[in-house]
DRENPA-3360 file (N, C-alpha, C; in nm, 2 decimals, always signed):
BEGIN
1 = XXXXXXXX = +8.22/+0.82/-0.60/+8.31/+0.88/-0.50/+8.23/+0.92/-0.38 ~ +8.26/+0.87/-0.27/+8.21/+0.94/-0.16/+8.19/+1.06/-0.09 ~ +8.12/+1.13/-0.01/+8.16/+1.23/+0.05/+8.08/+1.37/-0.08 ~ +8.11/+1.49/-0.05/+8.07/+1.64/-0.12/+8.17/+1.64/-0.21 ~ +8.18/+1.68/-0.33/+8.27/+1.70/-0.40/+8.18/+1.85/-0.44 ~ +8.28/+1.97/-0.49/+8.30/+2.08/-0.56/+8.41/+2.07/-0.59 ~ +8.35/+2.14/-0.76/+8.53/+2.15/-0.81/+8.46/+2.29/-0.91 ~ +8.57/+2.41/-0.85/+8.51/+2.55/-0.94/+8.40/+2.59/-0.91;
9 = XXXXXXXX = +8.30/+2.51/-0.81/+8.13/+2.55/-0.81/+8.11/+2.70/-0.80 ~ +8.03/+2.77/-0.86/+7.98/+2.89/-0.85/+7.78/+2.91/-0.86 ~ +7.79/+2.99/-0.82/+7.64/+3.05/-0.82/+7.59/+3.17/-0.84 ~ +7.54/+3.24/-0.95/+7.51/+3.33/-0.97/+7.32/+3.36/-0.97 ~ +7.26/+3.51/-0.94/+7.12/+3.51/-0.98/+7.13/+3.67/-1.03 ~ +7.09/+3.68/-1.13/+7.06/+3.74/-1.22/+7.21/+3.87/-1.26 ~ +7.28/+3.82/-1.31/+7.40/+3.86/-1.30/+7.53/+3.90/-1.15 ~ +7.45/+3.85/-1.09/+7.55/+3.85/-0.93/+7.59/+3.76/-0.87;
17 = XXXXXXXX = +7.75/+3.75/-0.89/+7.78/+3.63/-0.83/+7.78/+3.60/-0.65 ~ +7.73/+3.52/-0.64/+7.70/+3.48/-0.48/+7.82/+3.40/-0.45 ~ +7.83/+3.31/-0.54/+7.96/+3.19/-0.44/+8.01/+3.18/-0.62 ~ +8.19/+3.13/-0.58/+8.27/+3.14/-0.70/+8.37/+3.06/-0.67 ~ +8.42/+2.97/-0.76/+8.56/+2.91/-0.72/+8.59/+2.81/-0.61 ~ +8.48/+2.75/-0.59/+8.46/+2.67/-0.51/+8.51/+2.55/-0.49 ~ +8.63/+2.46/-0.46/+8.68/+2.37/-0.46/+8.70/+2.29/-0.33 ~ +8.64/+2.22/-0.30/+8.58/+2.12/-0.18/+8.55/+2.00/-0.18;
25 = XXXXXXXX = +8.65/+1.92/-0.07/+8.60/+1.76/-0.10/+8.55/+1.74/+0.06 ~ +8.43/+1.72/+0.06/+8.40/+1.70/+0.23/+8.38/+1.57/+0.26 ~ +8.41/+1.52/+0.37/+8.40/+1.41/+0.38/+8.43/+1.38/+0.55 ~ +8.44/+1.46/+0.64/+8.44/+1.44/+0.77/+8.32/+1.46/+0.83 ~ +8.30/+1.37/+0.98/+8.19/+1.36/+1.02/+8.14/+1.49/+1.12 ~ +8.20/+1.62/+1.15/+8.16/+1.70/+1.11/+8.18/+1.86/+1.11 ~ +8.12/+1.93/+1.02/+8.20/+2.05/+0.95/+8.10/+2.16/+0.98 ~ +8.17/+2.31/+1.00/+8.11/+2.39/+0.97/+8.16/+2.50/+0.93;
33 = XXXXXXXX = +8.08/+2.59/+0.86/+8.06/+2.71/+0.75/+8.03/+2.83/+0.84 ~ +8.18/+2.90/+0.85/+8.13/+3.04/+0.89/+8.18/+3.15/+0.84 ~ +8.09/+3.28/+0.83/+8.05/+3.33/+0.75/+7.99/+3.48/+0.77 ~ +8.02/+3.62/+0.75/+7.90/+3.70/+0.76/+7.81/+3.67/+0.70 ~ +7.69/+3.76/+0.73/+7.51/+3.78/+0.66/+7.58/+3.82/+0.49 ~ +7.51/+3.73/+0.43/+7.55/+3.77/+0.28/+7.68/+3.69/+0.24 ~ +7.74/+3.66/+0.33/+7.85/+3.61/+0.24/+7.88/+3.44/+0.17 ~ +7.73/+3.41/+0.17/+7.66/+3.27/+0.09/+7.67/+3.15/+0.15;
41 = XXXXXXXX = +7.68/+3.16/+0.28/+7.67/+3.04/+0.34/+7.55/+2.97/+0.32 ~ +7.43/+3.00/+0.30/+7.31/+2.96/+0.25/+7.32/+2.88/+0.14 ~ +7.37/+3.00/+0.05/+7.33/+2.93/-0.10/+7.43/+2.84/-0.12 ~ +7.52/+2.81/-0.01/+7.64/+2.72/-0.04/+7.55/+2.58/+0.01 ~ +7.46/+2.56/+0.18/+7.37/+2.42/+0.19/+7.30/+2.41/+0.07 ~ +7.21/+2.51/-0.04/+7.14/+2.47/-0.08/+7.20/+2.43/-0.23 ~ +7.31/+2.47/-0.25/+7.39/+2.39/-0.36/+7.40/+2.24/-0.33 ~ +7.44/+2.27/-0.22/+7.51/+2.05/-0.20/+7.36/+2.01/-0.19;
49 = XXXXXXXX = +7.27/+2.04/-0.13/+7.15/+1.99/-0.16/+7.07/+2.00/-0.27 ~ +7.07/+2.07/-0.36/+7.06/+2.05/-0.49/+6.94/+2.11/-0.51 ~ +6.88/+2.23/-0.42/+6.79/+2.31/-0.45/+6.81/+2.41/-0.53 ~ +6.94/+2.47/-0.55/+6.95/+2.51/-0.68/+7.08/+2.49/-0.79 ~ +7.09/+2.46/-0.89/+7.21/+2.47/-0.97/+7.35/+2.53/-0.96 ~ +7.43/+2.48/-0.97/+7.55/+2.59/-0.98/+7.56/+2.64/-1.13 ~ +7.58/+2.73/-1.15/+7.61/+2.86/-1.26/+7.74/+2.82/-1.34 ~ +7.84/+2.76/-1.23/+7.98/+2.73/-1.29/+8.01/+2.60/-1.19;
57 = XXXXXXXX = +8.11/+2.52/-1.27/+8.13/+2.44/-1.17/+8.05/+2.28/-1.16 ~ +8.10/+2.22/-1.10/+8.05/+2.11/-1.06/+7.98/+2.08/-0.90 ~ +7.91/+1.99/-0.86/+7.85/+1.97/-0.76/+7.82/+1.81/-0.78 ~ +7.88/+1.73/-0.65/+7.86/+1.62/-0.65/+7.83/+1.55/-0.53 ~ +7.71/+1.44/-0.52/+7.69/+1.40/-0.37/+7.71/+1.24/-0.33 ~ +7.84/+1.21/-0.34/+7.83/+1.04/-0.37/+7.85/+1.02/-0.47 ~ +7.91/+1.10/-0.59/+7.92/+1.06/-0.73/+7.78/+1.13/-0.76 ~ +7.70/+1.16/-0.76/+7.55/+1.19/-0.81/+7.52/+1.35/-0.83;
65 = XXXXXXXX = +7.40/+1.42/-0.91/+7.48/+1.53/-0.96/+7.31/+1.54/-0.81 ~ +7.36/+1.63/-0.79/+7.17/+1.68/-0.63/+7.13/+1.74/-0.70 ~ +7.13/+1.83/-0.82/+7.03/+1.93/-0.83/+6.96/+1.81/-0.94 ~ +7.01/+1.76/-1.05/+6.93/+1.67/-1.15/+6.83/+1.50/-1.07 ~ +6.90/+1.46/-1.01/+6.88/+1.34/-0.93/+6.82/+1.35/-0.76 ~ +6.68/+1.40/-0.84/+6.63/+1.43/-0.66/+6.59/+1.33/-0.60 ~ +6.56/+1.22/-0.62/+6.55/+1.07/-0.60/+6.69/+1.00/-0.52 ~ +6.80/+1.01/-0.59/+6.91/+0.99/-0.54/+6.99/+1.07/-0.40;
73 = XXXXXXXX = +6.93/+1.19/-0.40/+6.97/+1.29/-0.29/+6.89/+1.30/-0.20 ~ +6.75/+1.27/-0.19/+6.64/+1.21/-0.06/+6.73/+1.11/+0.01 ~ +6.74/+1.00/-0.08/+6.81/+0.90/+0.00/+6.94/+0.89/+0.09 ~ +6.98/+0.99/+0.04/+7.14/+1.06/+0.04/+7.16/+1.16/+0.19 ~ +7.06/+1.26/+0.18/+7.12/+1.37/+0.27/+6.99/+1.48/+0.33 ~ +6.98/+1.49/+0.42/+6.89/+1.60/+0.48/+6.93/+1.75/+0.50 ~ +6.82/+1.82/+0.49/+6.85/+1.97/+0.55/+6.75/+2.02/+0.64 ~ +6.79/+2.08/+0.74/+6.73/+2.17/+0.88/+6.75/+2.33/+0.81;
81 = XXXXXXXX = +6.63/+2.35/+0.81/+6.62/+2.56/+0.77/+6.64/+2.58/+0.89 ~ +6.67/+2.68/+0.92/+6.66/+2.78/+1.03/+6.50/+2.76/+1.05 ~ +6.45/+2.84/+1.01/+6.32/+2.89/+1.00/+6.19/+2.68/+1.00 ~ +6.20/+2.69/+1.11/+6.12/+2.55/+1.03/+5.96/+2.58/+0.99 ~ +5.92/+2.73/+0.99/+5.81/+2.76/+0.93/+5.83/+2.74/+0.83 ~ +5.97/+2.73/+0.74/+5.99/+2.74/+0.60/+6.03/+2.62/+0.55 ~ +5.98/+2.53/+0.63/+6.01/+2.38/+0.61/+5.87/+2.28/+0.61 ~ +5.78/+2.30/+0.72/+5.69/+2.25/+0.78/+5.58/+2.29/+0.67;
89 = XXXXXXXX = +5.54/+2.17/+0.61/+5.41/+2.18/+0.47/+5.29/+2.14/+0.53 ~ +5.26/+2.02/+0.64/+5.13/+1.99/+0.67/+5.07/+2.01/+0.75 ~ +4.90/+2.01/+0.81/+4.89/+2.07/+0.94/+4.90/+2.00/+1.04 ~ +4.95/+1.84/+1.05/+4.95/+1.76/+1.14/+5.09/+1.69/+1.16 ~ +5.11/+1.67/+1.30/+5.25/+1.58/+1.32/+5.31/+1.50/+1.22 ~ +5.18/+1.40/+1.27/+5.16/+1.31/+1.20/+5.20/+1.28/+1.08 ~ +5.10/+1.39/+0.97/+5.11/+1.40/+0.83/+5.29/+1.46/+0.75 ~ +5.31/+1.54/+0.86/+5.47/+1.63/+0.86/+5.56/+1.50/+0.78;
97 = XXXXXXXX = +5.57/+1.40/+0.93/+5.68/+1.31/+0.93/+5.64/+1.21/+0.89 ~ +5.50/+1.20/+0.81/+5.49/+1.10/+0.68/+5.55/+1.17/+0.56 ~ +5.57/+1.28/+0.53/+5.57/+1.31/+0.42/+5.70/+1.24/+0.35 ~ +5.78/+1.26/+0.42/+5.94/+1.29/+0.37/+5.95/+1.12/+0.32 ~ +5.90/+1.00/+0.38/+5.90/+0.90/+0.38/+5.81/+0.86/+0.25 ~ +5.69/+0.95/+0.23/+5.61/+0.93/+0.11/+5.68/+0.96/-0.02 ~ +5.80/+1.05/+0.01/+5.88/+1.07/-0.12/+5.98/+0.97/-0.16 ~ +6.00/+0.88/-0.04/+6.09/+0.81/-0.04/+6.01/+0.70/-0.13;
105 = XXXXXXXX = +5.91/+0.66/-0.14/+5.79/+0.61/-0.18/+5.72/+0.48/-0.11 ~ +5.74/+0.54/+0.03/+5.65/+0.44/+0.07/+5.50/+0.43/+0.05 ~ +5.39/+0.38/+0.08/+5.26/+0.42/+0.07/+5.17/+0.49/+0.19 ~ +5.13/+0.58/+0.20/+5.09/+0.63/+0.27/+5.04/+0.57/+0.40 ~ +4.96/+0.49/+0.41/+4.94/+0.44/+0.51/+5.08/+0.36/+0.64 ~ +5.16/+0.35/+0.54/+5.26/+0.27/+0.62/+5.37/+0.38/+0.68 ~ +5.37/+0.47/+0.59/+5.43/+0.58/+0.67/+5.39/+0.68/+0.75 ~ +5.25/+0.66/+0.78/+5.21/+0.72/+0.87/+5.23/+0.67/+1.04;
113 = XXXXXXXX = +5.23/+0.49/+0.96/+5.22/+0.41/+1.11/+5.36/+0.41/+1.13 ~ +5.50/+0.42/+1.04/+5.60/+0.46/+1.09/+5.60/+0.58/+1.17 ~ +5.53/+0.72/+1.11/+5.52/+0.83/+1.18/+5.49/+0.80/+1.34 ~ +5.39/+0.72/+1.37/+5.34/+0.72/+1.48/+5.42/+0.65/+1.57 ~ +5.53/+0.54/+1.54/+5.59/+0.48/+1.61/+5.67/+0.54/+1.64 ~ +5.76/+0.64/+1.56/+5.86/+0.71/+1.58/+5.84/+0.79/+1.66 ~ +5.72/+0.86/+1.69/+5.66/+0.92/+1.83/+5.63/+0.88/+1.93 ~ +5.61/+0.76/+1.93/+5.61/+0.67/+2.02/+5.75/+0.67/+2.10;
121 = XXXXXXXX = +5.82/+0.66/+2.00/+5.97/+0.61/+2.07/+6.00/+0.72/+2.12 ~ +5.95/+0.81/+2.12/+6.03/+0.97/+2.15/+5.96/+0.99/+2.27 ~ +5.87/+0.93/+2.32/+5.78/+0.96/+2.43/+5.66/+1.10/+2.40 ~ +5.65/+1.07/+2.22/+5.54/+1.19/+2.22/+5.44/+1.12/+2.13 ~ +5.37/+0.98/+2.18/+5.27/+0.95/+2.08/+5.20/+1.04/+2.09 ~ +5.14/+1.11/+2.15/+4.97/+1.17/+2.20/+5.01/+1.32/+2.10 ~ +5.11/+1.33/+2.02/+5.12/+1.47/+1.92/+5.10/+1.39/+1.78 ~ +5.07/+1.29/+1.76/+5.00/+1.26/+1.64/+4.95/+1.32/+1.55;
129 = XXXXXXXX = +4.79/+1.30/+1.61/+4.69/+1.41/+1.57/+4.72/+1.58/+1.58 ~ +4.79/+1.60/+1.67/+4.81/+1.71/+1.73/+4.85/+1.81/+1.60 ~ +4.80/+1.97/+1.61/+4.81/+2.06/+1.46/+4.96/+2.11/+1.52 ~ +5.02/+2.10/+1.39/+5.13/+2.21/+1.41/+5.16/+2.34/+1.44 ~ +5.03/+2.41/+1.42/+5.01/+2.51/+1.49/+5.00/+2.55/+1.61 ~ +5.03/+2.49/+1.71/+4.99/+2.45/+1.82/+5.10/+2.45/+1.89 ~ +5.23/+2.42/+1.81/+5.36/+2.36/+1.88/+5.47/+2.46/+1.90 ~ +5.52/+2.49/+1.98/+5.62/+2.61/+2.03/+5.71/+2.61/+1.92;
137 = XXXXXXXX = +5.79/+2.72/+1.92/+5.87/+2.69/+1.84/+6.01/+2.64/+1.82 ~ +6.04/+2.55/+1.95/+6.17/+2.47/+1.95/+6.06/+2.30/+1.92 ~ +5.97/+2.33/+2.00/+5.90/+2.16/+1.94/+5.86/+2.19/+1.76 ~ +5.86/+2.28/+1.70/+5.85/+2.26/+1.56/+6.01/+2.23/+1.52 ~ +6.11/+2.33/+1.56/+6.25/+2.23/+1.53/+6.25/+2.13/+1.54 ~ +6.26/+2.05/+1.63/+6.23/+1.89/+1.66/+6.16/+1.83/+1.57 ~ +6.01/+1.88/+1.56/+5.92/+1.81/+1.42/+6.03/+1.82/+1.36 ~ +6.11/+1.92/+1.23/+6.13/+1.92/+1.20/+6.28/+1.81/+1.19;
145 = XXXXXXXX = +6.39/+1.83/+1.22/+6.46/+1.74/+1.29/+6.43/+1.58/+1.26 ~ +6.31/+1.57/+1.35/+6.29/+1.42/+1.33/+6.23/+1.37/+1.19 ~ +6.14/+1.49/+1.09/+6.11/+1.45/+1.00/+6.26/+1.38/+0.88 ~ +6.37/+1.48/+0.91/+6.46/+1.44/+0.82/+6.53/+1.31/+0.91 ~ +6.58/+1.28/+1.01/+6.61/+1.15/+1.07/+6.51/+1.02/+1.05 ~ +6.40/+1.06/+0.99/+6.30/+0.95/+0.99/+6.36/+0.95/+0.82 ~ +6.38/+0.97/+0.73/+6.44/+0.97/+0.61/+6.60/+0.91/+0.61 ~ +6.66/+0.90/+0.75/+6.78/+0.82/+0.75/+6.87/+0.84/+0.63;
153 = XXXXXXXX = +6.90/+0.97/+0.61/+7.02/+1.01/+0.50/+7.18/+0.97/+0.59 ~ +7.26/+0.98/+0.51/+7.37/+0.99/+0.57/+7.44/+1.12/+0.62 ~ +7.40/+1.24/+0.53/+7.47/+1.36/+0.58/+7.29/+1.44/+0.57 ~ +7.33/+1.51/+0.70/+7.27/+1.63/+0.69/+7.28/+1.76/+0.72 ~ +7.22/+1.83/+0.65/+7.26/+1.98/+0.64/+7.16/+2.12/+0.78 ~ +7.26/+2.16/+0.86/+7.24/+2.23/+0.94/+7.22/+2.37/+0.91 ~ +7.08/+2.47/+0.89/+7.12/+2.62/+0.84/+7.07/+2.68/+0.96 ~ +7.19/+2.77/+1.08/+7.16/+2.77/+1.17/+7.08/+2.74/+1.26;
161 = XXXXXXXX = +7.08/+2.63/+1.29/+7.03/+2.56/+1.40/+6.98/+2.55/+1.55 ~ +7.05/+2.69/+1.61/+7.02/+2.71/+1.71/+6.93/+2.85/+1.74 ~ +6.89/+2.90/+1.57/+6.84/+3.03/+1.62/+6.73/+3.07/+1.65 ~ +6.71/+3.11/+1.75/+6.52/+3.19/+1.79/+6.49/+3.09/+1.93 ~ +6.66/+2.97/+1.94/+6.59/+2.84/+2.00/+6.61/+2.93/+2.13 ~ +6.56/+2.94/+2.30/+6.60/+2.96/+2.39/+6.68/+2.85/+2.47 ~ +6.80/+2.87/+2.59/+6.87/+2.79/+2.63/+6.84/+2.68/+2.67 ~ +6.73/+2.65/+2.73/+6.75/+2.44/+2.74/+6.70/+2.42/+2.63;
169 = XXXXXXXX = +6.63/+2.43/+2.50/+6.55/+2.40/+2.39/+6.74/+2.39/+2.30 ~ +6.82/+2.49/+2.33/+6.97/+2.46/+2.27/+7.04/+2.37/+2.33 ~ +7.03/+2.33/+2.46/+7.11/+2.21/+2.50/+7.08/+2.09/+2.50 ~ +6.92/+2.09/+2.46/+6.86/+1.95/+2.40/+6.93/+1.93/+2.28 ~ +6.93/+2.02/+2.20/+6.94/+1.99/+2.03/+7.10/+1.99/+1.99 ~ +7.17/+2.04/+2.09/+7.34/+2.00/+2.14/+7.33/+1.84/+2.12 ~ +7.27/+1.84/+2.23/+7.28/+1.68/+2.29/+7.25/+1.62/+2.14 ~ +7.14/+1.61/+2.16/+7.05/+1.55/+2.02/+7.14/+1.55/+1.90;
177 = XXXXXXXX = +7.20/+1.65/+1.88/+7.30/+1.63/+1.73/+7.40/+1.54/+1.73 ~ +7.51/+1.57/+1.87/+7.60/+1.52/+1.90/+7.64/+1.37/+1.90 ~ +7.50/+1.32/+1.97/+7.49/+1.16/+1.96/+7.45/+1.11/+1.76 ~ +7.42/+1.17/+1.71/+7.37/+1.17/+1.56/+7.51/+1.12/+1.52 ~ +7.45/+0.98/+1.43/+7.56/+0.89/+1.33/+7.60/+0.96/+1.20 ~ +7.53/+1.05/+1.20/+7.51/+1.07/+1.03/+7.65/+1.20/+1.04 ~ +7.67/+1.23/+0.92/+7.79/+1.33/+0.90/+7.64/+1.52/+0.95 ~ +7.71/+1.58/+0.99/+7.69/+1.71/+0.98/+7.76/+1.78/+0.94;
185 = XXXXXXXX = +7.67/+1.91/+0.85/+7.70/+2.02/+0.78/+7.67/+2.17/+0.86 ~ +7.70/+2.23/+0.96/+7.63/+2.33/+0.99/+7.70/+2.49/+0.96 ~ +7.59/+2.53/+0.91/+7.65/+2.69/+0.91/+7.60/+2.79/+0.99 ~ +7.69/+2.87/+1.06/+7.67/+2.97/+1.13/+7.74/+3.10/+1.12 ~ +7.70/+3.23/+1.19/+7.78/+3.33/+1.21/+7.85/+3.31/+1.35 ~ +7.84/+3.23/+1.40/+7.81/+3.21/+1.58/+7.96/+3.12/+1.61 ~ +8.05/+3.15/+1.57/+8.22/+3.06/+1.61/+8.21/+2.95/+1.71 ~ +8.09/+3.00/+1.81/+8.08/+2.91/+1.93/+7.99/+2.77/+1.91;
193 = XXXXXXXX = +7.90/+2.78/+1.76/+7.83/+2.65/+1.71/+7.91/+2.60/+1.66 ~ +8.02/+2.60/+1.61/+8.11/+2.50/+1.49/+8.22/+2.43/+1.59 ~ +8.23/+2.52/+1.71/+8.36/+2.49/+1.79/+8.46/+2.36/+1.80 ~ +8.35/+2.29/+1.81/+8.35/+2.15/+1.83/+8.38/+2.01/+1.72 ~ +8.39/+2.15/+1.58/+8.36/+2.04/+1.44/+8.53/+2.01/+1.39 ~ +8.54/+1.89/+1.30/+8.67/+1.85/+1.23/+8.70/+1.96/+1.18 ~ +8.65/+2.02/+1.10/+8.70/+2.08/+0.99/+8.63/+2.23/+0.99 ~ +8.65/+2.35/+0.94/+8.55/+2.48/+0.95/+8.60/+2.54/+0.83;
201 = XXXXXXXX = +8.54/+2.60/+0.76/+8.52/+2.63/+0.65/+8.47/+2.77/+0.64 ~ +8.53/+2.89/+0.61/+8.56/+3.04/+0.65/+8.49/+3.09/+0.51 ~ +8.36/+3.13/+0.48/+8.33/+3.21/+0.37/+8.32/+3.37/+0.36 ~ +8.39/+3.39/+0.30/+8.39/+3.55/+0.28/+8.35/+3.62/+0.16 ~ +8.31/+3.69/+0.12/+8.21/+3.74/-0.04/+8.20/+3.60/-0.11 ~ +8.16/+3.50/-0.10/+8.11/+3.38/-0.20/+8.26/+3.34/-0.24 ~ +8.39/+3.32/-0.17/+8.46/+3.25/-0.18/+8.50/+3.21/-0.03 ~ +8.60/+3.07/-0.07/+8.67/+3.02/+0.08/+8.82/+3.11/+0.10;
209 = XXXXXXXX = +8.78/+3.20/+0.24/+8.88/+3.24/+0.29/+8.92/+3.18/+0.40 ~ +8.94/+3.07/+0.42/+8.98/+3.01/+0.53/+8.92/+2.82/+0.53 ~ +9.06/+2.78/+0.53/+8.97/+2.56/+0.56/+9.05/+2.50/+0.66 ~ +9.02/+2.46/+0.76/+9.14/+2.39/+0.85/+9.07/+2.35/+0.96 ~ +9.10/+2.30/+1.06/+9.09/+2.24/+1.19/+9.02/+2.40/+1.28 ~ +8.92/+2.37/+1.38/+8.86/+2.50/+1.42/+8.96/+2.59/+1.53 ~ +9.06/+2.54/+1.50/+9.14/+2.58/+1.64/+9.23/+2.75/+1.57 ~ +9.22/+2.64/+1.43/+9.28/+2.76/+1.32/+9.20/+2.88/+1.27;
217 = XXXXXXXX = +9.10/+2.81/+1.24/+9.03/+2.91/+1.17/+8.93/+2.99/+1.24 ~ +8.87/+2.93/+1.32/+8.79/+3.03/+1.43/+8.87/+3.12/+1.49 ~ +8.99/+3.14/+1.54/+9.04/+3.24/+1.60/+9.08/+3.36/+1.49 ~ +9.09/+3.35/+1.33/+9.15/+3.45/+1.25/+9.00/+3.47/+1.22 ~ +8.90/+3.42/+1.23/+8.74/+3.46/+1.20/+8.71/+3.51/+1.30 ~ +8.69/+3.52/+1.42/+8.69/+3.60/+1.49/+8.76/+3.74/+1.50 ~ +8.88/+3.75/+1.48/+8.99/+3.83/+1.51/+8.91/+3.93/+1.40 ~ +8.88/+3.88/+1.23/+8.86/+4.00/+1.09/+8.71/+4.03/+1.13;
225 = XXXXXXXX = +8.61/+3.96/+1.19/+8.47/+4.01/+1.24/+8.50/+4.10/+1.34 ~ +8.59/+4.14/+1.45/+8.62/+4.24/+1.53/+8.68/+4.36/+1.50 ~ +8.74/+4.32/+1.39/+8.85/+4.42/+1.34/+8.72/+4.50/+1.24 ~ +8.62/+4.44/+1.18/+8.51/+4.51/+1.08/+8.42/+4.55/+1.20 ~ +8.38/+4.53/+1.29/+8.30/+4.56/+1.39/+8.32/+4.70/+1.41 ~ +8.49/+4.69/+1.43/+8.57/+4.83/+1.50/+8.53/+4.97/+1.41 ~ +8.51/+4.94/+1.27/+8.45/+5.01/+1.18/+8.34/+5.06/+1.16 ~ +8.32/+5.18/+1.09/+8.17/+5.25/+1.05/+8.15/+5.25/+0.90;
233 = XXXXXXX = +8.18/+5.13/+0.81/+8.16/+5.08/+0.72/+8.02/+5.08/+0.70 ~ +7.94/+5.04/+0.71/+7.82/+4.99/+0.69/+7.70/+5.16/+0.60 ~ +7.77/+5.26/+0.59/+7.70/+5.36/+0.53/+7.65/+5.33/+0.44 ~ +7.75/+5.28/+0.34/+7.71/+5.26/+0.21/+7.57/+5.20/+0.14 ~ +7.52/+5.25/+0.06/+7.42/+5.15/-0.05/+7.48/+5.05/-0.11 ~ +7.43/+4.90/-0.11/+7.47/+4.80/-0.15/+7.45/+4.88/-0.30 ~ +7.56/+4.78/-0.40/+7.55/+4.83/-0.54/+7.48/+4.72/-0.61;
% end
């Protein structure tokens, strides 16, 4: 079967449920997840990507289970962290956007010379060699970015995408997505990242409070984030 399948998915860590009840067939080219801080938009990309188990429920990517079949879900589907320090393993361009391809199981040598071409095409052979350390932090997005596009999945997964980026570093990566063949997944708190997507997908305490077209659902996610704003909730000790 094509496309995300959940049916019931849940997720729990150490008796706390995070996401529950999850019933979702995705399949549009592209969607997004919004959400307050906490309300598991995270642990929802990293379910379909199969970085961790669901607790309850099912999880399916193409028919294939992601968290057991990590061979099958390389080939399948990418994810963008926010954070691409929390992405980025090697100390060289180069080595970065061999990797992903070495999993795929090319042999090292060949994917490095892909690495190089692919920089080539981008107008950045001369960051090859070049250390990661070195690279601002909208050009490590990009590394990062092109590492999963050089893996050629069909869907990939967006976890806040535009954050920490400053304004023309976001209207590059606009552009840059927009023209992208592949299905996108992105989650934001930000109404104004998703605006544009088929479908939007409203999480509230680790359930779907909201699924429809963004014209629907962004305006009643806006409206309950202003109406909590208007509030001095926030005293409490989490329990």
């Amino acid at each position: 079967m094509s496309g995300i399948r959940l049916q019931d998915a849940g997720h729990g860590v150490a008796g706390k449920v995070i996401l529950s009840g999850l019933d979702l067939h995705l399949t549009e080219a592209r969607i997004g997840i919004v959400g307050r801080n906490g309300s598991g938009k995270t642990t929802l990309l990293r379910l379909i990507a199969g970085l961790v188990a669901p607790t309850t429920g099912t999880v399916r990517l193409d028919g294939i289970d992601p968290f057991h079949d990590r061979k099958g879900t390389l080939a399948r589907l990418g994810i963008l962290f926010q954070n691409p320090d929390h992405q980025i393993l090697f100390p060289t361009v180069e080595e970065e956007l061999a990797f992903g391809l070495r999993q795929q199981g090319q042999a090292q040598a060949q994917a490095l010379e892909a690495a190089r071409a692919a920089l080539q095409a981008e107008g950045r052979g001369h960051w090859a060699g070049a250390a990661v350390a070195t690279l601002s932090g909208g050009q490590r997005h990009w590394l990062c970015l092109q590492a999963v596009l050089m893996m050629r999945p069909a869907t990939i997964l967006l976890d806040e995408p535009f954050a920490g980026l400053d304004l023309p570093t976001i209207a590059r990566m606009i552009r840059r997505l927009a023209a992208l063949p592949q299905r996108l997944i992105t989650i934001s708190h930000e109404p104004a990242a998703v605006a544009g997507a088929d479908r939007v997908i409203w999480l509230e305490a680790g359930r779907v409070a909201a699924d429809g077209p963004p014209a629907e659902v962004l305006p009643a996610f806006t409206a309950e984030m202003a109406r909590i704003g208007g509030t001095d909730a926030d005293a409490d000790l989490a329990g």
